[in-house]
C-alpha positions as CSV (number, residue, x, y, z in Angstrom):
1,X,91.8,127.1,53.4
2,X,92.6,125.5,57.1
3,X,93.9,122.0,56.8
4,X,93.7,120.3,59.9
5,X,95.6,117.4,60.5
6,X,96.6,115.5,64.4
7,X,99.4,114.4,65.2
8,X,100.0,110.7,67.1
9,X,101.0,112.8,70.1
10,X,98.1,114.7,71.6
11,X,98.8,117.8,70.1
12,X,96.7,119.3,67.3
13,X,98.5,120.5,64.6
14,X,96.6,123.4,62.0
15,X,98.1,124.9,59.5
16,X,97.4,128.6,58.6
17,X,98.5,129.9,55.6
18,X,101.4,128.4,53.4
19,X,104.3,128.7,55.8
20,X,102.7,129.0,59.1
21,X,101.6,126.2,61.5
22,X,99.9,126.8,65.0
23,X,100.0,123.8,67.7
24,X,97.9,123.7,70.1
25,X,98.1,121.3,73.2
26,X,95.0,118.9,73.5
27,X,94.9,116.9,77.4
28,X,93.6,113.6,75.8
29,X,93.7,112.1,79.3
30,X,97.5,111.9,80.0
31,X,97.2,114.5,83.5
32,X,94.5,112.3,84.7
33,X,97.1,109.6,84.3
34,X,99.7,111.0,86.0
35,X,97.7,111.6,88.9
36,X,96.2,108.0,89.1
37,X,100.0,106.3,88.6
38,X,101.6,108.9,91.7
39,X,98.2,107.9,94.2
40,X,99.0,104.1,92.9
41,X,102.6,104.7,93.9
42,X,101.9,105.7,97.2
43,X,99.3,103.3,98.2
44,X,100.0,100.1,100.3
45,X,97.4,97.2,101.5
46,X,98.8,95.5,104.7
47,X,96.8,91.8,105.1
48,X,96.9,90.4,108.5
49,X,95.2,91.1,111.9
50,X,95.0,94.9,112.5
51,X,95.8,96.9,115.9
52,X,92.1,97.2,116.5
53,X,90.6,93.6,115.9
54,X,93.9,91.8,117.4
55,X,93.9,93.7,120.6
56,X,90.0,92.1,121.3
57,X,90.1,89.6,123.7
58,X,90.1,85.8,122.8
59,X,88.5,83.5,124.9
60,X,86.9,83.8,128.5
61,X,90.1,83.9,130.5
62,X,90.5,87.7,129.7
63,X,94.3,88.4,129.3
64,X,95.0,86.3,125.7
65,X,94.0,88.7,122.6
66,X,93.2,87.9,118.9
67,X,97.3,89.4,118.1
68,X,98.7,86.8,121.0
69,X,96.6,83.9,119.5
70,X,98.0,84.9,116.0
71,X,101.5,85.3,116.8
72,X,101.2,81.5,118.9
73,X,100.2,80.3,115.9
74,X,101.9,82.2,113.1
75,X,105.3,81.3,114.5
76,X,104.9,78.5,117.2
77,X,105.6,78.5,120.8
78,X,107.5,75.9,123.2
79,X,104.6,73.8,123.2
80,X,102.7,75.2,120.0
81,X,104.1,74.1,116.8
82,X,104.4,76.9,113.6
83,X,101.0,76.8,111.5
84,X,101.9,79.9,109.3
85,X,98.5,81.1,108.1
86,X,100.3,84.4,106.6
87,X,103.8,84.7,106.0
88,X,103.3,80.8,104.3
89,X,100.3,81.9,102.0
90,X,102.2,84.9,100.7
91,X,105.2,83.2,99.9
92,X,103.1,80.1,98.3
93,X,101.4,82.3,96.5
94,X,103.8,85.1,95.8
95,X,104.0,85.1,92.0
96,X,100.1,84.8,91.5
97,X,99.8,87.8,93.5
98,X,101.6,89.6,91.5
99,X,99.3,88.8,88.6
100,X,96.2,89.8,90.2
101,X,98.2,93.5,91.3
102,X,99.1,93.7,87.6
103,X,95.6,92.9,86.5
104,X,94.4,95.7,88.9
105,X,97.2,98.2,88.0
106,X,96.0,97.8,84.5
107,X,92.5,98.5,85.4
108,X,92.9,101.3,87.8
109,X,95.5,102.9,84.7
110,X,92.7,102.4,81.8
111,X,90.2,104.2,83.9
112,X,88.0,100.8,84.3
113,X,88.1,100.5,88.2
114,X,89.0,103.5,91.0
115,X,92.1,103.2,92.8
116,X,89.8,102.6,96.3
117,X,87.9,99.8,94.5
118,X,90.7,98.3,93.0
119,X,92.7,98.2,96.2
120,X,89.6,96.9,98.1
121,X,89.6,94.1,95.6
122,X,92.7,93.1,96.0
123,X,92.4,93.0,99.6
124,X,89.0,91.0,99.6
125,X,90.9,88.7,97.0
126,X,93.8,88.4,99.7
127,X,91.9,87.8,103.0
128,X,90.0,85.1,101.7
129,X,92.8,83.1,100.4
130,X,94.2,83.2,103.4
131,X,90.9,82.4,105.2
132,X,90.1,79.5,103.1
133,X,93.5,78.1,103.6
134,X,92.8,78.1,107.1
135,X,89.8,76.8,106.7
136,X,91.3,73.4,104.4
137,X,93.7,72.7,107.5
138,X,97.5,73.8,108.0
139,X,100.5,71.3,109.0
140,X,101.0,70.3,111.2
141,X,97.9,68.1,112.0
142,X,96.1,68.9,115.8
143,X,97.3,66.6,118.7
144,X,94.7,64.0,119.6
145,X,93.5,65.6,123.0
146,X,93.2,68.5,121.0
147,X,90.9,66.9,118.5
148,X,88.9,65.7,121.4
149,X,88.7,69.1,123.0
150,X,87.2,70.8,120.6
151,X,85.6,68.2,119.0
152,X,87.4,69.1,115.2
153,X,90.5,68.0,113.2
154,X,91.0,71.6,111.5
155,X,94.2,73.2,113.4
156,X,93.7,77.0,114.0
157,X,89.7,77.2,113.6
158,X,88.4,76.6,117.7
159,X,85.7,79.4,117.6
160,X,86.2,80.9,114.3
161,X,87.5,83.9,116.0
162,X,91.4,84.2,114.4
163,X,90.0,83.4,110.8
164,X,87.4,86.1,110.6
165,X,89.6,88.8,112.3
166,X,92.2,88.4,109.4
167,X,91.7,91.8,107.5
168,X,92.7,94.3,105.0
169,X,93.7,97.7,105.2
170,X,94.1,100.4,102.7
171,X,96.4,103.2,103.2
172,X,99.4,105.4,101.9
173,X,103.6,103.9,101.8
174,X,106.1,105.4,100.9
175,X,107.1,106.3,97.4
């Protein structure tokens, strides 16, 4: 006459005999987890222009790359004014960020979406905010002989070069 009963924890719980009871440990998911919440912890996706697309040269005259263009732009020169197509986006859009890593966290932690595809979302999601507010035109507007040399209005898109090396990169932090 073995009642057996569970318990809200995942343990099952029988008893045997009047007196006796006999628990026995049932994994109901709670390893698996762990292990997803300590790979989460260590992950990191860094948005931006990487190493190995920035250092690809930009334009004809052979000694400006992608990361020079960038860092003209992203923080201005003497004669180059500050168009901040990164540090500005993250900071404008800071707290809805962290929504969209929540959302994903949640995802990743019900078992709904693999860390790499959840990560890989978020940096998709990432990149092309940042490329479509390049794309809509960043303060401040071009000077008029720049208008006229390259024939457009839009500051920071010439050859469409800078916007499609922004990127996304997957890879471990620090805990």
């Amino acid at each position: 006459m073995a009642a057996i009963s569970e318990c809200v924890a995942p343990f099952l719980v029988r008893r045997v005999g009047a007196d006796l009871l006999s628990v026995q440990d049932k994994d109901q998911g709670y390893k698996a987890l762990l292990v997803r919440a300590q790979d989460l912890k260590r992950s990191q996706i860094a948005v931006g222009i990487t190493e190995a697309v920035g250092s690809k040269q930009h334009g004809k005259d052979g000694l400006t790359t992608i990361l020079d263009i960038a860092t003209f732009h992203e923080f201005g020169t003497g004669t180059i004014p500050e168009r901040s197509f990164l540090r500005a986006w993250f900071d404008e859009n800071e707290e809805q960020a962290k929504v969209w890593v929540e959302r994903v966290t949640k995802l990743i932690f019900q078992g709904k979406l693999t860390q790499a595809r959840g990560l890989a979302l978020l940096g998709l999601k990432f990149v092309g905010e940042i490329q479509e507010r390049m794309a809509l035109g960043i303060p401040p507007p071009l000077a008029l002989e720049t208008v006229w040399r390259k024939g457009s209005s839009t500051p920071l898109i010439d050859t469409g070069q800078l916007r499609s090396s922004i990127t996304y990169v997957v890879g471990e932090g620090h805990e």
